[in-house]
C-alpha positions as CSV (number, residue, x, y, z in Angstrom):
1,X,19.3,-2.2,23.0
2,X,17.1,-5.6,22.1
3,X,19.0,-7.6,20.3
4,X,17.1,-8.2,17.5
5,X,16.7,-4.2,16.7
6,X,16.2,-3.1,13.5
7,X,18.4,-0.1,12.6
8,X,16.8,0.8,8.4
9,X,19.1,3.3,6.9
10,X,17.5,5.2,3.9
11,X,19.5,6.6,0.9
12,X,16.8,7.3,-1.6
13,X,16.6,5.8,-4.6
14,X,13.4,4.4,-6.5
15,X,11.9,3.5,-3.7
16,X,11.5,7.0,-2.4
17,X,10.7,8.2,-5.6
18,X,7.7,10.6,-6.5
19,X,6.5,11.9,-10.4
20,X,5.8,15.1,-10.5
21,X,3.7,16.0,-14.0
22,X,4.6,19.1,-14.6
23,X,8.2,18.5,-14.4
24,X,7.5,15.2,-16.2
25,X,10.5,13.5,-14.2
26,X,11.0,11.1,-11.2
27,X,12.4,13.1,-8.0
28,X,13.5,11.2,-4.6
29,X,11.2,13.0,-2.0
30,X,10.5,12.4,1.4
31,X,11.0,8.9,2.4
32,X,8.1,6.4,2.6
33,X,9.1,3.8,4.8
34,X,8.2,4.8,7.9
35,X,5.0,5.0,6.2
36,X,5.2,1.3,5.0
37,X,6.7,0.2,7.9
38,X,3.7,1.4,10.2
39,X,1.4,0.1,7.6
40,X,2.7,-3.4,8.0
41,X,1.9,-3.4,11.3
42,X,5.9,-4.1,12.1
43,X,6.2,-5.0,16.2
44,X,9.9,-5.3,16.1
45,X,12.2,-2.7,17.5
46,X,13.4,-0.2,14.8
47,X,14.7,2.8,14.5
48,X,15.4,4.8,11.0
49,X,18.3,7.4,9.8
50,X,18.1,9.0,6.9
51,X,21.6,9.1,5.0
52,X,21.2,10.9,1.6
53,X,18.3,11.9,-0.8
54,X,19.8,10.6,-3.9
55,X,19.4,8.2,-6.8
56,X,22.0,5.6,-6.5
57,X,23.4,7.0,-9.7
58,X,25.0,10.2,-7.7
59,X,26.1,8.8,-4.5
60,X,29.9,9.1,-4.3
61,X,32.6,7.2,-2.3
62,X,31.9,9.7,0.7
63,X,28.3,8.7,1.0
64,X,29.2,5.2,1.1
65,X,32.1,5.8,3.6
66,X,29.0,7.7,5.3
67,X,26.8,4.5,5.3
68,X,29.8,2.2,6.4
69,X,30.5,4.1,8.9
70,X,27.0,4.6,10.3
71,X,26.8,0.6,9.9
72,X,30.0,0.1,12.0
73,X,28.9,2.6,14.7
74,X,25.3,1.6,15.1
75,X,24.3,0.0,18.4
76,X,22.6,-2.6,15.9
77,X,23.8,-5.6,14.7
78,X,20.7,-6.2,12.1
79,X,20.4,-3.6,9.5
80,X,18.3,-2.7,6.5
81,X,19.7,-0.2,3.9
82,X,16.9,1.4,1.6
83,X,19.2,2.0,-1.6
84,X,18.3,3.0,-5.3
85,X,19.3,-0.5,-7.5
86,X,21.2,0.9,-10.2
87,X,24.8,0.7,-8.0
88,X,23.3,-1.3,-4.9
89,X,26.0,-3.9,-5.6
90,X,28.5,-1.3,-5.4
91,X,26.9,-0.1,-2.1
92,X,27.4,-3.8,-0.6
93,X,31.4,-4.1,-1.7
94,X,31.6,-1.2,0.5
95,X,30.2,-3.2,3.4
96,X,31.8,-5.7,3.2
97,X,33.7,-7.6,5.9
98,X,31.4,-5.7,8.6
99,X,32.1,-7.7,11.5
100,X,29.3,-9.1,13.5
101,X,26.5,-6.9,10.9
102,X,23.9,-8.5,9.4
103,X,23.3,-6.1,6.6
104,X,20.5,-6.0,3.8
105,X,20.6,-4.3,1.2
106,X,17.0,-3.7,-0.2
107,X,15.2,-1.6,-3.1
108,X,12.4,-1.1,-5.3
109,X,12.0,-1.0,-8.8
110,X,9.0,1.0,-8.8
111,X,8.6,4.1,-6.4
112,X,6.7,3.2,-2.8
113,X,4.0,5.6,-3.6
114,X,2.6,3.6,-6.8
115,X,0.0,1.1,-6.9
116,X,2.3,-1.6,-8.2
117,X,4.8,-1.2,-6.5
118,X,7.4,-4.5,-5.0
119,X,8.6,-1.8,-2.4
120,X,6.2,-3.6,0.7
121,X,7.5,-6.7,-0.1
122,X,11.3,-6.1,-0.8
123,X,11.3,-4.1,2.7
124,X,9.2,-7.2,4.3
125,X,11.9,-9.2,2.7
126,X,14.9,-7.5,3.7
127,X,13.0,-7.6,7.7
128,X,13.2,-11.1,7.6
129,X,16.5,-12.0,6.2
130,X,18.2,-9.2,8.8
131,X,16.3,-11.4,11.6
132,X,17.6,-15.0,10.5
133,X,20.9,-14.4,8.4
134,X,24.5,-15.0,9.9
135,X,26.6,-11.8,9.5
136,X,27.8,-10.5,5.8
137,X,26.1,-8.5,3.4
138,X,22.9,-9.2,1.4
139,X,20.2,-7.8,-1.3
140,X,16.7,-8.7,-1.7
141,X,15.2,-8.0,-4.5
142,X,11.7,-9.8,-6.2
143,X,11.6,-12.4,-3.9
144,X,15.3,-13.6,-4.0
145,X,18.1,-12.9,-1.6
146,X,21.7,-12.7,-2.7
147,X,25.1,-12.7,-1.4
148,X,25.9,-9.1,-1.6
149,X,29.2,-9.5,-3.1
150,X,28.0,-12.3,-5.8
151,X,25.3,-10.6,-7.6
152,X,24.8,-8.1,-10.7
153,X,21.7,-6.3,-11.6
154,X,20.4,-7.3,-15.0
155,X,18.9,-4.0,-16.6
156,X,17.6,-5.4,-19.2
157,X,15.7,-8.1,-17.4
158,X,14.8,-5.6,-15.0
159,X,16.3,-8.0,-12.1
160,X,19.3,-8.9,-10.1
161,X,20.9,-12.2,-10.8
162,X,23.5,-14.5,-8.7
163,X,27.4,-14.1,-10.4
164,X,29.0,-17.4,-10.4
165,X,32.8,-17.5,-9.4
């Protein structure tokens, strides 16, 4: 395997979300970043699993124990997580002390398939940090990347923020 492999797990979330009119909700639907992922051209090795269709709000402790384990048994060292943002940071507590993992945590806060959407660049994001990080865990999110296990999403300001000791 090349070393610098890209393993991108998908869970769902926002970023694979879809509106559907006539049920005038958001559903998780297929997922979109292989889509993005050939759109942006990407020339690095990568494969992609999908986990779980679900908005972050209803995974449970045995899909995280699902994604830790696929973590700790992939052939890859570098991986990106596609995760709703709403328990993201509950996500990475679970992956934490992965040894030898460079794990990123990454999100959207507007579905993929919209027009404005941060989805390309949190993904590009979340690429690049898996690439050039140490191991540990991390999140990416509107152009920031945080220590996994020090951060918070703030829901109000529609954004995740650094948590001080």
């Amino acid at each position: 395997m090349d070393s610098q492999a890209i393993l991108v797990l998908t869970t769902g979330g926002t970023i694979d979300k879809n509106y559907f009119d006539a049920l005038s909700e958001y559903q998780v639907v297929d997922s979109g970043i292989p889509a993005l992922l050939k759109e942006a051209r990407v020339a690095l090795p990568f494969r992609i699993e999908e986990v779980c269709r679900k908005d972050s709000l209803e995974l449970t402790d045995e899909d995280r124990a699902d994604i830790a384990r696929r973590v700790a048994e992939a052939a890859e060292a570098r991986i990106v997580i596609t995760h709703g943002t709403d328990t993201m940071t509950e996500t990475a507590k679970t992956l934490a002390g992965m040894q030898g993992k460079t794990v990123v945590l990454t999100g959207a806060l507007s579905p993929a398939r919209f027009a404005e959407t941060d989805a390309p660049f949190n993904l590009g994001m979340a690429f690049a940090i898996a690439q050039v990080a140490p191991p540990g865990v991390y999140i990416a999110m509107s152009g920031q990347v945080f220590d996994g296990l020090r951060v918070r999403k703030d829901r109000a300001g529609g954004r995740f923020v650094a948590v001080e000791d």
